[in-house]
C-alpha angles and dihedrals in degrees: 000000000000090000098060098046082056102054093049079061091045090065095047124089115207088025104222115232093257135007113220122192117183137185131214123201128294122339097004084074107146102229075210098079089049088053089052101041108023104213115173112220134349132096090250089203117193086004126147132200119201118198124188129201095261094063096263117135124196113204112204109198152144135264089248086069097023091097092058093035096052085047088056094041092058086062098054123037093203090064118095129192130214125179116197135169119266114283100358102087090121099095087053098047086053090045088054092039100045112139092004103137099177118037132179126232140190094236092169082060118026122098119235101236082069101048088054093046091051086042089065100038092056114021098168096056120115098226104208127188112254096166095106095054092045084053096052088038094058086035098082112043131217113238094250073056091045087054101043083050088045093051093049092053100044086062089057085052095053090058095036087070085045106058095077085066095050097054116111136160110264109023124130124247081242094060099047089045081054096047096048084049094053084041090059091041090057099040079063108265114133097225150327116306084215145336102318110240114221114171125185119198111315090012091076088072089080114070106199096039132145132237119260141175089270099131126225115260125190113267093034122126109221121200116198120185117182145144142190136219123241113191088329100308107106137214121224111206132170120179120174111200125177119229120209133343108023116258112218095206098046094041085058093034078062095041090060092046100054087047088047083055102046087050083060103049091053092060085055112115143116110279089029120127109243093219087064090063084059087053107045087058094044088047088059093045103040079055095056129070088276105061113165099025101109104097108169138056105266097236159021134195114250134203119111095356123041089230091039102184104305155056127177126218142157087303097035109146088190112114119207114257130181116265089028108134119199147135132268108193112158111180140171119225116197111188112241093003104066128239157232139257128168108187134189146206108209136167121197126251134213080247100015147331132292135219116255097169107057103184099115120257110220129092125299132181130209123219106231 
């Protein structure tokens, strides 16, 4: 992972003389150690990584990770792996930072009980933010990133085209959130890349709601959105689909949303800024019957997280770069009717941007 150490340098001026990124326990876990030091699986809990400005990472675990950490260490010759007791690391981490006068932190993501125990551990050290290089750094993939990004979402594609066939009168939003996660989980993710949405009817208004008991009816919209984890990387899918008898507004509602969709992906390129694909969409939208309805940016990048550092908005300073990933999901939410999101994995292109998610886009009602 020397690569990757090296690019987070890349983005700091002046570079510290270390970069440390550390995790707490579950769910305070910095996405960032798993991006400098790769390794596969494992919770990794009061870990460190150190990077230092040649590309070389030191890992600082327990003997509860060091299996996995030593497996990923024999395939890359700038990892180092050190195994230490529970809670007596300290003597290690001042053996690696010895003499460092400056070091980088993720402060977006670093807890406070470990600012205050490095603090005391080296209380003549200058602490710098390096959360904005770690984000620019794990901005733009690698293509062994592109690919894991491209498998996870394969497997929400694949139950995306599936959801049609699980729709019956009478489920809750819970079961068919369950079904679409064992669905993932067969098609061969190893989890849910977040709390699977499900919304029936009126619930589809809110677009970050949670699945309840509330049971499908015949003439109700449903909006699922939904993503799976492949060897830590993660997909972000949304598919709005319409049971029973067809409703006019919502199949227009839906219309507007997959033009205002198509408008933002056209603006996508390298040298773009990012806040022009929001409003190509909004543009669309604000010009339809349903002005104003948009409530949300229309997008946010994707990689270990499934908000990996960055949305874009009206006001977005991101500019598009190849190899960014990242979502485009446009929707309409109409209180006490329903609504409608399409929603998007994409990575950028030299001349373009290119589909992750395959599970096609237009309208598609359900017979009740």
């Amino acid at each position: 992972m020397r690569s990757r150490a090296q690019k987070v340098f890349q983005h700091l001026d002046p570079a510290p003389d270390a970069v440390v990124v550390a995790n707490s326990t579950e769910p305070h876990l910095d996405q960032s150690f798993f991006y400098l030091t790769n390794v596969p699986h494992g919770l990794f809990e009061d870990s460190l990584a150190i990077a230092h400005p040649d590309g070389e990472v030191d890992l600082i675990t327990i003997r509860l990770e060091e299996e996995t950490a030593r497996e990923t260490a024999k395939s890359d010759p700038h990892l180092k792996v050190h195994v230490v007791e529970r809670d007596s690391s300290d003597a290690t981490i001042q053996k690696l930072l010895q003499g460092a006068g400056t070091v980088g932190l993720n402060f977006h993501e670093l807890t406070h009980s470990w600012f205050v125990r490095l603090s005391s551990l080296f209380p003549d050290t200058k602490w710098t933010d390096a959360s904005a290089a770690i984000r620019s750094a794990r901005s733009v993939k690698e293509p062994a990133e592109v690919e894991l990004l491209r498998k996870a979402a394969q497997f929400g594609s694949e139950v995306a085209l599936e959801i049609p066939s699980l729709l019956r009168t009478g489920m809750t939003e819970l079961e068919l959130a369950a079904e679409m996660e064992h669905r993932m989980n067969l098609h061969g993710a190893s989890g849910r890349s977040f709390a699977t949405i499900v919304a029936f009817g009126p619930h589809g208004a809110e677009p970050h709601f949670e699945p309840t008991e509330s049971r499908l009816q015949p003439g109700q919209s449903i909006v699922c959105d939904f993503g799976a984890i492949h060897r830590r990387y993660v997909s972000d899918i949304t598919r709005s689909f319409h049971f029973g008898p067809r409703n006019d507004e919502l199949k227009a509602v839906h219309d507007t949303v997959e033009k205002a969709q198509t408008a933002a992906l056209e603006v996508i390129r390298p040298g773009a800024p990012a806040r022009d694909i929001h409003l190509a969409a909004a543009a669309v939208i604000d010009a339809s019957p349903w002005k104003g309805r948009l409530t949300h940016g229309v997008g946010h990048s994707i990689g270990l997280a499934v908000h990996d550092g960055w949305g874009y908005g009206a006001k977005a300073d991101d500019t598009v770069e190849e190899g960014m990933v990242f979502t485009v999901e446009p929707g309409i939410y109409l209180p006490g009717k329903g609504g409608v999101r399409i929603e998007d994995d994409v990575v950028v292109t030299k001349s373009g941007f290119e589909f992750l998610t395959t599970a096609p886009r237009s309208y598609l009602e359900v017979p009740a």
